[in-house]
C-alpha positions in Angstrom: -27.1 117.0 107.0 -30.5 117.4 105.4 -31.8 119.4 102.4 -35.3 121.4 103.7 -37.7 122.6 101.3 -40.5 124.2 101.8 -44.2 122.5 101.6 -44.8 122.9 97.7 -47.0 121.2 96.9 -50.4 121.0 99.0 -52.9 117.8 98.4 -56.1 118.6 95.7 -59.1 119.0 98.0 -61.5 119.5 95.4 -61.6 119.4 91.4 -63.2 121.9 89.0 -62.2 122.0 85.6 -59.0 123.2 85.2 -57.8 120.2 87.1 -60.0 117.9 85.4 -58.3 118.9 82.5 -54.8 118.6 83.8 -55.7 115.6 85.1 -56.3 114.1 81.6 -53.3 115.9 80.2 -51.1 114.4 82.5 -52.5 110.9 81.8 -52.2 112.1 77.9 -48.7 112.3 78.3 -48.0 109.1 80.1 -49.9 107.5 78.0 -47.4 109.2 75.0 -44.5 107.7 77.0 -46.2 104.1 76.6 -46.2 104.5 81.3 -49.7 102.8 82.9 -49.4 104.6 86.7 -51.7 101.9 88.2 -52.7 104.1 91.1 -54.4 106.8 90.2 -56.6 107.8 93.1 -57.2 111.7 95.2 -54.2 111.2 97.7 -52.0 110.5 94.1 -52.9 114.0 93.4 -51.3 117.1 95.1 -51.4 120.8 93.5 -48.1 123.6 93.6 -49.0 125.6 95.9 -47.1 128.6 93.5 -49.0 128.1 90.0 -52.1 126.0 91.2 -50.6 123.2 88.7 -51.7 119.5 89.5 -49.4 117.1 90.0 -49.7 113.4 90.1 -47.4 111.4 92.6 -46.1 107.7 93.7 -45.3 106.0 90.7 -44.8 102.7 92.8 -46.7 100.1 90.8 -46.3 101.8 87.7 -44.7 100.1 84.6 -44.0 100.4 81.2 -44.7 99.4 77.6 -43.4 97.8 74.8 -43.6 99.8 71.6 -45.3 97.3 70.3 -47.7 96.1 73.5 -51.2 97.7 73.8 -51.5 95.6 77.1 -49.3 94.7 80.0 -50.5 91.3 82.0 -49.4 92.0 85.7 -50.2 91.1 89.2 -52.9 93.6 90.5 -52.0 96.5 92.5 -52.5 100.4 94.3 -56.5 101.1 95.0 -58.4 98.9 92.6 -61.8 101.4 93.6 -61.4 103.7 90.9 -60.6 100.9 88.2 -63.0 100.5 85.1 -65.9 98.3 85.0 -64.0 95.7 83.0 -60.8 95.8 85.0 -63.6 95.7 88.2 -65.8 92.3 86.7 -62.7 90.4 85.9 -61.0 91.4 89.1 -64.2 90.3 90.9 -64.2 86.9 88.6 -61.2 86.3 90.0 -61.3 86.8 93.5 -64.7 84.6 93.3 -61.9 81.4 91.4 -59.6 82.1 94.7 -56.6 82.3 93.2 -53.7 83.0 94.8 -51.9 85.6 92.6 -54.5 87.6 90.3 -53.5 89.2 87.4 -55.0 91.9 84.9 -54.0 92.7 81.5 -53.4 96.6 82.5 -54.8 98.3 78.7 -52.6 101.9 77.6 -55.8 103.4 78.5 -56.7 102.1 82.1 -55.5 105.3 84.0 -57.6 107.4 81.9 -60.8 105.3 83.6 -59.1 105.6 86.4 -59.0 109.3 85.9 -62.5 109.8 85.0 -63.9 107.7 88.3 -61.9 110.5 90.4 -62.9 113.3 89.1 -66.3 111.6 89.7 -65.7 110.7 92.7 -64.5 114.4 93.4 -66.5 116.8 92.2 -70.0 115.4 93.6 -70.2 115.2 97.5 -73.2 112.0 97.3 -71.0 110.1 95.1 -68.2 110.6 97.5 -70.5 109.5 100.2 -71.7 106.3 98.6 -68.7 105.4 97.5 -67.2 105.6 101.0 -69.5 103.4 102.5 -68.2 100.9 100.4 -64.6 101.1 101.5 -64.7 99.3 104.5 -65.8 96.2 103.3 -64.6 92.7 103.1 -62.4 92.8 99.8 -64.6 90.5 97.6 -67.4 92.7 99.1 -66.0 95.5 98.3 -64.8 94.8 94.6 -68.4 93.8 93.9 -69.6 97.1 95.4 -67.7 99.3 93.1 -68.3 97.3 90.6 -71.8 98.1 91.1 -71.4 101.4 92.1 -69.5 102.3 88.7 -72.0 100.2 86.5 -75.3 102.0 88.2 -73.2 105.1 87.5 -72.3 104.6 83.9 -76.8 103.1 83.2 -78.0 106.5 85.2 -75.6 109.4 84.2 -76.2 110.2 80.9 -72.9 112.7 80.9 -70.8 109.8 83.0 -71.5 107.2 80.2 -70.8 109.7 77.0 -67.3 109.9 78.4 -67.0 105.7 79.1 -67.3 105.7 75.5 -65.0 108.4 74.7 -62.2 106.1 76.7 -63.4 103.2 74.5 -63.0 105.4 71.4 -59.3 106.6 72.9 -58.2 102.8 73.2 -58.0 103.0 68.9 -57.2 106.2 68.1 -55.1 107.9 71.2 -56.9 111.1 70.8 -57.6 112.5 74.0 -59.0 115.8 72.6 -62.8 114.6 72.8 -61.9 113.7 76.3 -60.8 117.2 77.4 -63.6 118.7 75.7 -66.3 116.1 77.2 -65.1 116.8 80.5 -66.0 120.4 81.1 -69.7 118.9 80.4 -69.4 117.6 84.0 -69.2 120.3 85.8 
């Protein structure tokens, strides 16, 4: 016997602010519960298809903190494209020592970079294009793309580079409020 429910939830398609803004909610509250989701990416994000409310799904490489850890040292894993420039550069240092396993010291904050990068990536079609051209690539290739892509991103978009340092800024005082407000500023 099976349990059927209807399709609830739908995948998000496009972002405009009200999801931005749930977007870093949710990543507000995980961050609360001391949980790094690892995997935050557009197919990770589906909406209710009754209240429009965003939802973020597969919690596979996710893990947890200590109370008193700030940074979790684990092998990497999910879709490293929409990592930060510093998880990106020592991921790419990495792959360039060929190491066998690789590791990253995954910060509290690193899914709210993630976040950031998607709603990016989202809301403006020619980043979407660029950054898909990239995704086919040889992994070391690839890694050193986004890398690039993020960087060239974070020198040329004034808007893009105020919020980099809002993150930075989160990472000491876990106030996500300039964040939310910041956001908006993208669209």
């Amino acid at each position: 016997k099976f349990i059927l429910f209807e399709n609830f939830l739908k995948p998000l398609e496009s972002i405009k602010v009200p999801q931005a803004e749930q977007l870093i909610s949710i990543i507000e509250y995980l961050h609360k519960c001391r949980i790094i989701h690892r995997d935050i990416r557009p197919e990770n994000l589906m909406v209710n298809k009754t209240c429009n409310h965003l939802k973020l799904i597969d919690f596979g490489f996710a893990t947890t903190l200590e109370d008193n850890e700030n940074t979790i040292e684990l092998e990497i894993a999910g879709v490293v494209s929409f990592g930060g420039l510093q998880f990106l550069k020592s991921y790419l240092q990495e792959l360039t020592a060929t190491t066998d396993y690789i590791n990253y010291n995954y910060e509290r904050t690193f899914d709210l970079q993630c976040a950031l990068n998607v709603v990016m990536y989202m809301k403006d079609y020619k980043i979407a294009n660029e950054f898909k051209l990239l995704k086919h690539l040889p992994l070391l290739e690839r890694v050193a793309g986004f890398y690039k892509f993020w960087l060239n991103l974070k020198q040329n978009n004034e808007y893009y580079n105020d919020l980099i340092n809002l993150i930075e800024n989160v990472s000491n005082s876990s106030d996500f409020e300039p964040v939310k407000r910041r956001i908006k500023i993208l669209f």
